[in-house]
C-alpha positions as a Markdown table, in Angstrom:
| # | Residue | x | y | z |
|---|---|---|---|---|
| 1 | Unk | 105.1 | 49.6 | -150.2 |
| 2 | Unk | 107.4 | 48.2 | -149.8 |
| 3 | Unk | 110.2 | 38.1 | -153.4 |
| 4 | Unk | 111.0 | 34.6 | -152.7 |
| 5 | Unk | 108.9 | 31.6 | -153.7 |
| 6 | Unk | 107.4 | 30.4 | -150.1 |
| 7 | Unk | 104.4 | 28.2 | -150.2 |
| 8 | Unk | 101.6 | 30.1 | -149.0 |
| 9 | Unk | 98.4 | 31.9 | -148.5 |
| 10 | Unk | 97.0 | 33.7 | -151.7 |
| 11 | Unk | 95.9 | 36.0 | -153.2 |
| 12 | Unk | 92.4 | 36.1 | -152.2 |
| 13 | Unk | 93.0 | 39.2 | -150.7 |
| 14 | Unk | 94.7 | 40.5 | -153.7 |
| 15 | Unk | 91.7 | 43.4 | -153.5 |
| 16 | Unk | 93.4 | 44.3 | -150.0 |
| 17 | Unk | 96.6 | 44.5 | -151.3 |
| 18 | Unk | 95.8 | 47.6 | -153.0 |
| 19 | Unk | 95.3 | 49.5 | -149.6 |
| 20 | Unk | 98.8 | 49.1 | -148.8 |
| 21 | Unk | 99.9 | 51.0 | -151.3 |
| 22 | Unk | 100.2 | 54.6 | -150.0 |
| 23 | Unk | 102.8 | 53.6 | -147.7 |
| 24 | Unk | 104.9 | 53.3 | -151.0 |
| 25 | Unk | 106.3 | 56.8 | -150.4 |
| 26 | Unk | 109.9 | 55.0 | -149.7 |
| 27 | Unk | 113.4 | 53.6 | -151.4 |
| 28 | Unk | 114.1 | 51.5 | -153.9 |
| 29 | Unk | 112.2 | 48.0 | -154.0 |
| 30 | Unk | 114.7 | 45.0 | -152.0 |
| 31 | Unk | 116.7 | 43.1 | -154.5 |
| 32 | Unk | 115.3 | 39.4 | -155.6 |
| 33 | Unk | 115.9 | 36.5 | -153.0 |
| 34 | Unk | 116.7 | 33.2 | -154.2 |
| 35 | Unk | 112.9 | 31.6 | -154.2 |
| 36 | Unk | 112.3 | 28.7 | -151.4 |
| 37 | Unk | 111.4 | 25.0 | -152.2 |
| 38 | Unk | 107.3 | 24.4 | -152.0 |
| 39 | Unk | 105.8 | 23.7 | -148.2 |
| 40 | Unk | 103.5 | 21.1 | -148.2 |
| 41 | Unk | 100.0 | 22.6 | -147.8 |
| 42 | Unk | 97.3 | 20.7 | -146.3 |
| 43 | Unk | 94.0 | 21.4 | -148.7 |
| 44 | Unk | 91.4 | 22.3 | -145.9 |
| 45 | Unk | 91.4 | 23.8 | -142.6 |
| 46 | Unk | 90.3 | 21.4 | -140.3 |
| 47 | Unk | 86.9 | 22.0 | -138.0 |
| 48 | Unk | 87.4 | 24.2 | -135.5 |
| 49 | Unk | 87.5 | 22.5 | -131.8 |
| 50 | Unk | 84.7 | 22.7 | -129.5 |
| 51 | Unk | 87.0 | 24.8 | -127.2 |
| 52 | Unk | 87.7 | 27.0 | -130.0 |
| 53 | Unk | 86.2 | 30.2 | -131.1 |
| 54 | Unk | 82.8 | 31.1 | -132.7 |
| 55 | Unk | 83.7 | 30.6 | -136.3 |
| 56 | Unk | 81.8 | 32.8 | -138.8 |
| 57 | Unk | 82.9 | 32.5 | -141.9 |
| 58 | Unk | 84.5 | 28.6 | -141.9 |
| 59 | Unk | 87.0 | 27.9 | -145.1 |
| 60 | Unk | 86.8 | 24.6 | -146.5 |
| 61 | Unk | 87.7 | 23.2 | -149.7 |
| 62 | Unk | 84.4 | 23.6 | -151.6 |
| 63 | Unk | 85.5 | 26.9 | -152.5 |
| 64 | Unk | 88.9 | 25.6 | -153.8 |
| 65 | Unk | 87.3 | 23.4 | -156.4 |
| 66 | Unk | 87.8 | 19.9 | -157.3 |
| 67 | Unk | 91.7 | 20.1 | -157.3 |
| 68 | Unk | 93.3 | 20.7 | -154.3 |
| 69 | Unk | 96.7 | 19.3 | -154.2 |
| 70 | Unk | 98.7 | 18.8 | -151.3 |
| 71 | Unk | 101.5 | 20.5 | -152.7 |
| 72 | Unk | 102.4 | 23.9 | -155.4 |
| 73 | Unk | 104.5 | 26.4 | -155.9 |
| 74 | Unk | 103.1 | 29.7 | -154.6 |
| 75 | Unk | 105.4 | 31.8 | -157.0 |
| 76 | Unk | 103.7 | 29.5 | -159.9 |
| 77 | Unk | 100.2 | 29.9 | -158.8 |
| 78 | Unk | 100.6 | 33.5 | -158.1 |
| 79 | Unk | 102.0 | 33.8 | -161.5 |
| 80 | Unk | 98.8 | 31.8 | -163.2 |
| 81 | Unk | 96.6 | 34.6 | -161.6 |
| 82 | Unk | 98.7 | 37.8 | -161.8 |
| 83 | Unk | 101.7 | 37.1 | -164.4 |
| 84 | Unk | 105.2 | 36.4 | -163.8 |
| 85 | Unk | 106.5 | 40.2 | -164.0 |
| 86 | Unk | 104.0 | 41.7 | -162.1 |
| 87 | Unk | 104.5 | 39.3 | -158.9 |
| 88 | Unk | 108.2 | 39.2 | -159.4 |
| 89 | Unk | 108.4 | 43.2 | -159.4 |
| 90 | Unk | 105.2 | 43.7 | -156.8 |
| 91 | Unk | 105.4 | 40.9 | -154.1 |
| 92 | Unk | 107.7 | 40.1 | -151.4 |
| 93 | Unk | 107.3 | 36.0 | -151.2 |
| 94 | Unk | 109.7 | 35.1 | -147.8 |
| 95 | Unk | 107.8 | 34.5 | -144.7 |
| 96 | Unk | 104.7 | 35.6 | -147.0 |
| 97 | Unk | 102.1 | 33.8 | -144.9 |
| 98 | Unk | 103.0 | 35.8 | -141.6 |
| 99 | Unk | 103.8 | 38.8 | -143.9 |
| 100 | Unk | 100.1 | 38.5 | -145.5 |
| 101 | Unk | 98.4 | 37.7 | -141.8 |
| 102 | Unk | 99.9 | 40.2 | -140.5 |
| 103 | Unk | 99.1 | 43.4 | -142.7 |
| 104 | Unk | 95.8 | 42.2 | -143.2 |
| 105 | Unk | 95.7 | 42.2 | -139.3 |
| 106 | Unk | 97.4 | 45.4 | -139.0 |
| 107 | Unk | 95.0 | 47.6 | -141.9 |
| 108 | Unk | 92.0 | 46.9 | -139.5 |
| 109 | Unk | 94.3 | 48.7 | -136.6 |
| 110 | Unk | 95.8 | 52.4 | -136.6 |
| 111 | Unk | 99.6 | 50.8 | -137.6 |
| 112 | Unk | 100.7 | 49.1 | -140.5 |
| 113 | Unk | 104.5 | 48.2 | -139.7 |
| 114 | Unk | 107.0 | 48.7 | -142.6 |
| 115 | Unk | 108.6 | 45.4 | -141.8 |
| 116 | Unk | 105.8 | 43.2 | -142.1 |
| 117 | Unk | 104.4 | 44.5 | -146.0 |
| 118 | Unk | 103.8 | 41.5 | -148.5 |
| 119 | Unk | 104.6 | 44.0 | -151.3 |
| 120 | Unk | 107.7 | 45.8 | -152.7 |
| 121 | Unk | 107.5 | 49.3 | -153.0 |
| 122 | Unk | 105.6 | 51.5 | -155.7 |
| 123 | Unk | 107.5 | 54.1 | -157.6 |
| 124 | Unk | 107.3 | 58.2 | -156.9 |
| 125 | Unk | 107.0 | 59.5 | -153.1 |
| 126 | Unk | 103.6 | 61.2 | -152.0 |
| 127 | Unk | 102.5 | 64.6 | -152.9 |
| 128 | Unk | 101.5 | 67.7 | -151.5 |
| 129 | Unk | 99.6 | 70.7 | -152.6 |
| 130 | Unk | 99.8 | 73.8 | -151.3 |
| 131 | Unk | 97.1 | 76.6 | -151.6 |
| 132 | Unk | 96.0 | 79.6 | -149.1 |
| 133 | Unk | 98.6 | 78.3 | -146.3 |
| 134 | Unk | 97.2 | 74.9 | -146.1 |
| 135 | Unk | 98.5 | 71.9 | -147.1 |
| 136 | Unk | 96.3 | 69.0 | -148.8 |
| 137 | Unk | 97.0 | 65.7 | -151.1 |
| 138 | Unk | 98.3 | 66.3 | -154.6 |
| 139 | Unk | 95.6 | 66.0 | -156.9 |
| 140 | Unk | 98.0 | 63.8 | -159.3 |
| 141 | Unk | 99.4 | 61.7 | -156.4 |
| 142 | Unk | 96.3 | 59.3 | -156.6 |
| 143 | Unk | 97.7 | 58.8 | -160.5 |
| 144 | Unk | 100.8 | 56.4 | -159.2 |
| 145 | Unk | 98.1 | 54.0 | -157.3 |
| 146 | Unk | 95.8 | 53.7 | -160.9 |
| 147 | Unk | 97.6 | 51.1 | -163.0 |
| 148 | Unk | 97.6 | 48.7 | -159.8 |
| 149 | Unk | 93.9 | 49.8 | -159.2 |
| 150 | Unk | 93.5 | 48.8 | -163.3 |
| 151 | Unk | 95.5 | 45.3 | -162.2 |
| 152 | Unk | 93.0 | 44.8 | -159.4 |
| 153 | Unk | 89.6 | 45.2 | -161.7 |
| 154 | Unk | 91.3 | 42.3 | -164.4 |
| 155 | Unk | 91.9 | 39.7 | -161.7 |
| 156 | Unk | 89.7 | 37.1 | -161.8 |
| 157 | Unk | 88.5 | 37.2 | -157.7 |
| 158 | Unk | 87.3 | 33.2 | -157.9 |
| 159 | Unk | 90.4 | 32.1 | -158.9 |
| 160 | Unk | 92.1 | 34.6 | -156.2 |
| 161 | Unk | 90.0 | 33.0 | -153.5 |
| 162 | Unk | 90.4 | 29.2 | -154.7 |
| 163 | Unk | 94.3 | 29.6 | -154.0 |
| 164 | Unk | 93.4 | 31.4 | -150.9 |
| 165 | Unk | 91.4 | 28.6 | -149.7 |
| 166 | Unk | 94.0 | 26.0 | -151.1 |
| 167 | Unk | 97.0 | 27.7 | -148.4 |
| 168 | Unk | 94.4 | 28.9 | -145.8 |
| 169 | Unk | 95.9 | 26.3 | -143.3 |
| 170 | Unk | 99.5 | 27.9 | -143.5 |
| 171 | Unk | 97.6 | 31.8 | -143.3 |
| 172 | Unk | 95.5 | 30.4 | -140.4 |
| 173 | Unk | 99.0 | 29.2 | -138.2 |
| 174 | Unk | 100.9 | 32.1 | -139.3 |
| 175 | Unk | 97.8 | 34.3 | -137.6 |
| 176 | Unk | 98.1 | 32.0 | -134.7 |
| 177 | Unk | 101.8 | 32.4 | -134.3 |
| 178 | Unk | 101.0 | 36.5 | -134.5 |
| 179 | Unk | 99.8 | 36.1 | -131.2 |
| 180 | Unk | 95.9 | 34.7 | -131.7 |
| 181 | Unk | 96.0 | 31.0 | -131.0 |
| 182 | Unk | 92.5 | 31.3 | -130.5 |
| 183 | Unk | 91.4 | 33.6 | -133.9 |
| 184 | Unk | 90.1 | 32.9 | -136.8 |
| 185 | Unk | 91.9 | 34.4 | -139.6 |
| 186 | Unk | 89.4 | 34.5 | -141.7 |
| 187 | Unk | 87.1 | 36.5 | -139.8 |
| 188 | Unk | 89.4 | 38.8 | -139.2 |
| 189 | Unk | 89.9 | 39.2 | -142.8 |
| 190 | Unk | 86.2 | 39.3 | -143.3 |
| 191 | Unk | 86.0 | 42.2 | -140.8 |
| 192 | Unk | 88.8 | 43.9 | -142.1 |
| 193 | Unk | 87.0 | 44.2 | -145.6 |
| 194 | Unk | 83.9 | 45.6 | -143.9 |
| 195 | Unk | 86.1 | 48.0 | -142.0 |
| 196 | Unk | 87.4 | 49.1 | -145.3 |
| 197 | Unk | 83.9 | 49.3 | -146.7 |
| 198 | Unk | 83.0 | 51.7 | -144.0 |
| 199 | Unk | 85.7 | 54.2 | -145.1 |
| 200 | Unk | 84.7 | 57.5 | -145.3 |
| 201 | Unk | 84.4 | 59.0 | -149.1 |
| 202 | Unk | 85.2 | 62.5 | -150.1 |
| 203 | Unk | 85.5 | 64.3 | -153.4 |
| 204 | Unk | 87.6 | 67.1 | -152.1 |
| 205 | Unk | 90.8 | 67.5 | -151.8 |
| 206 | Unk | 92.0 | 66.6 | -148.0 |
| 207 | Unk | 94.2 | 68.5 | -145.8 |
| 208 | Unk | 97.1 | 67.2 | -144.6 |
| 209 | Unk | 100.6 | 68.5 | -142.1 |
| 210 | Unk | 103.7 | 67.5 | -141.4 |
| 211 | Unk | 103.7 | 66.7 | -137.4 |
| 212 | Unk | 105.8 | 68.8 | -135.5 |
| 213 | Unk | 109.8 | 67.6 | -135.1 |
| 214 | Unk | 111.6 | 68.1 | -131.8 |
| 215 | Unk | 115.5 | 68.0 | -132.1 |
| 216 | Unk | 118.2 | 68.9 | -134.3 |
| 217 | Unk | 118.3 | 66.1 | -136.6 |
| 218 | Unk | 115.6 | 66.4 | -139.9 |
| 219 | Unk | 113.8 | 63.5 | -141.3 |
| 220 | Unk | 115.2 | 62.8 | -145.0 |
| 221 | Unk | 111.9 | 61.7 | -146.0 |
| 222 | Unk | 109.4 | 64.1 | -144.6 |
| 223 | Unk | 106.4 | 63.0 | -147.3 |
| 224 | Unk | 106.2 | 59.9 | -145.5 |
| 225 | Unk | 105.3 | 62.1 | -142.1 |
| 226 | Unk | 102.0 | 63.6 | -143.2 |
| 227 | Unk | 98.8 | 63.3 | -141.5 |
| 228 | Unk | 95.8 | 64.5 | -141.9 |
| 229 | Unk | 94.3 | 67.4 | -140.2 |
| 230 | Unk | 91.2 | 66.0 | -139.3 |
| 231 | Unk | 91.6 | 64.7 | -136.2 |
| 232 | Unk | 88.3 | 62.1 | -137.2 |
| 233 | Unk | 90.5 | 61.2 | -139.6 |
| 234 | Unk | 93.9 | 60.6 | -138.0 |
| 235 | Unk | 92.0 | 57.9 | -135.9 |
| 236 | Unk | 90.7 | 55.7 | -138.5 |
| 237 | Unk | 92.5 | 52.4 | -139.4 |
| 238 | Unk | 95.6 | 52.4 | -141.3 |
| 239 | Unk | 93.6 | 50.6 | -144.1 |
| 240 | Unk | 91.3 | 53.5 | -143.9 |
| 241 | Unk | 93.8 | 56.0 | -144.2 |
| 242 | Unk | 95.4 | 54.4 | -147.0 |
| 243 | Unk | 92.1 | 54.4 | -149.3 |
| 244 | Unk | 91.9 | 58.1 | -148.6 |
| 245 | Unk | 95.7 | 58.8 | -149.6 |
| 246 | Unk | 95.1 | 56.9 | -152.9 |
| 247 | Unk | 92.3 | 59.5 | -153.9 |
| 248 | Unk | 88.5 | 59.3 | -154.1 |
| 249 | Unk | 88.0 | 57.6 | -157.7 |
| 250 | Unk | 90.4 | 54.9 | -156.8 |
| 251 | Unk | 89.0 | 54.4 | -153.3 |
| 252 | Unk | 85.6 | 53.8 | -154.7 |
| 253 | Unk | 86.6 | 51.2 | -157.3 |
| 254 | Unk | 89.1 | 49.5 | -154.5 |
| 255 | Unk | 85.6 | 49.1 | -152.9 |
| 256 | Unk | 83.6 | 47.5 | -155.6 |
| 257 | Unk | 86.4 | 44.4 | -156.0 |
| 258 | Unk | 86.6 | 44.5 | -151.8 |
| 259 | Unk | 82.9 | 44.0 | -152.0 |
| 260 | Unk | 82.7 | 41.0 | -154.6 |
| 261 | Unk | 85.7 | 39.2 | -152.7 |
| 262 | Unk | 83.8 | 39.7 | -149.6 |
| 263 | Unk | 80.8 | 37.9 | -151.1 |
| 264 | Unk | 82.8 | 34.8 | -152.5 |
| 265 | Unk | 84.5 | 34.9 | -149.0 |
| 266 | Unk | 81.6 | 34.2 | -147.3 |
| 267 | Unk | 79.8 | 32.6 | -149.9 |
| 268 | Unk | 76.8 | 30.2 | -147.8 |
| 269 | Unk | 77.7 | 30.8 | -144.5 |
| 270 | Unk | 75.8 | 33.5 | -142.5 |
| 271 | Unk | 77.0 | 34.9 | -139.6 |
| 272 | Unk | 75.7 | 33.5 | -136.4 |
């Protein structure tokens, strides 16, 4: 996968950002951009309007604590939860509010545009196997995903999802400005974590192929072509896809932080 300070929407997901990271079969990571002033946050996301949408899972600033200031610096706060290194050398911080709404909108549909990914790019390139003419994942390729899967089981998910809730309101009009003036954003990362959930769980290795390439010219990265075989497979989300890239073991602990944040996420509300 592919920094700048912006104000912004947090790492609540942080569990999800794990599921991006198969797509890290590419280049070098971007070089640093000068960080942004602070935007004024507003602490709570206001009721939704009668002529709104059903709202399932409201955000409001119980679950931010008793401090919720108007104001922060996202590269700061980031840095409280995660380290300075690590977010300096994982995250891509300009535009990260519509960079964040829109993967997490994009890993509950079959695309996951390049463009768009609120994280700099993981080191190595995806692996292959080959064995009795077939083609399947590397068994050691899931070993370049494990020390972020390792970063994902330390962070502390209540703090992840107070500074969520404390930049919600600049997540929620970034997701508007996507195109869904009318969606909640954090339903749809709600459903998006149950999408995930519902991922499919193998312990053998999985076939994959290169698609075939019409013309002359040849692709100078063909690993990030492959696909799998299984055509039951090829249609699930592109968050769906992505645990199954980054190997069984790591798919199932991705799922046991997915499930805790889901449960502080909705925390008191039940769907109606």
């Amino acid at each position: 996968m592919k920094r700048s300070a912006y104000l912004i929407a947090g790492a609540a997901a942080i569990a999800t950002f794990a599921t991006t990271f198969y797509l890290s079969r590419r280049g070098p990571a971007p070089a640093p951009v000068v960080p942004s002033p602070p935007v004024a946050v507003a602490p709570a996301v206001p009721a939704p309007s009668a002529q709104g949408p059903e709202v399932h899972y409201p955000v409001d600033g119980k679950l931010a604590g008793p401090s919720s200031p108007r104001e922060f610096d996202l590269l700061a706060a980031l840095s409280d939860l995660l380290g300075l290194k690590t977010v300096q050398s994982m995250f891509r911080l300009d535009g990260f509010p519509r960079r964040f709404a829109a993967t997490i909108d994009n890993l509950g549909r079959s695309h996951a545009p390049e463009a768009l990914w609120p994280l700099n790019p993981v080191s190595g390139r995806f692996t292959v196997e080959e064995r009795e003419g077939a083609t399947f994942i590397g068994a050691d390729n899931a070993l370049r995903y494990t020390p972020y899967v390792r970063l994902l089981e330390t962070v502390d998910l209540r703090q992840a999802v107070a500074l969520y809730t404390r930049i919600y309101p600049a997540l929620q009009r970034a997701y508007e400005e996507l195109g869904y003036p009318r969606d909640y954003f954090n339903d749809r990362l709600v459903e998006v974590i149950d999408r995930l959930l519902e991922t499919p769980e193998f312990d053998v290795p999985l076939q994959v192929r290169l698609p075939p390439i019409e013309g002359p010219l040849r692709p100078q990265r063909p690993w990030v072509l492959y696909e799998f075989v299984d055509p039951d497979l090829r249609s699930l989300t592109s968050g769906q896809k992505a645990l199954l890239r980054m190997g069984s073991v790591n798919e199932r602990r991705i799922k046991v932080r997915l499930s805790d944040l889901r449960r502080l996420l909705t925390a008191g509300h039940a769907k109606r």
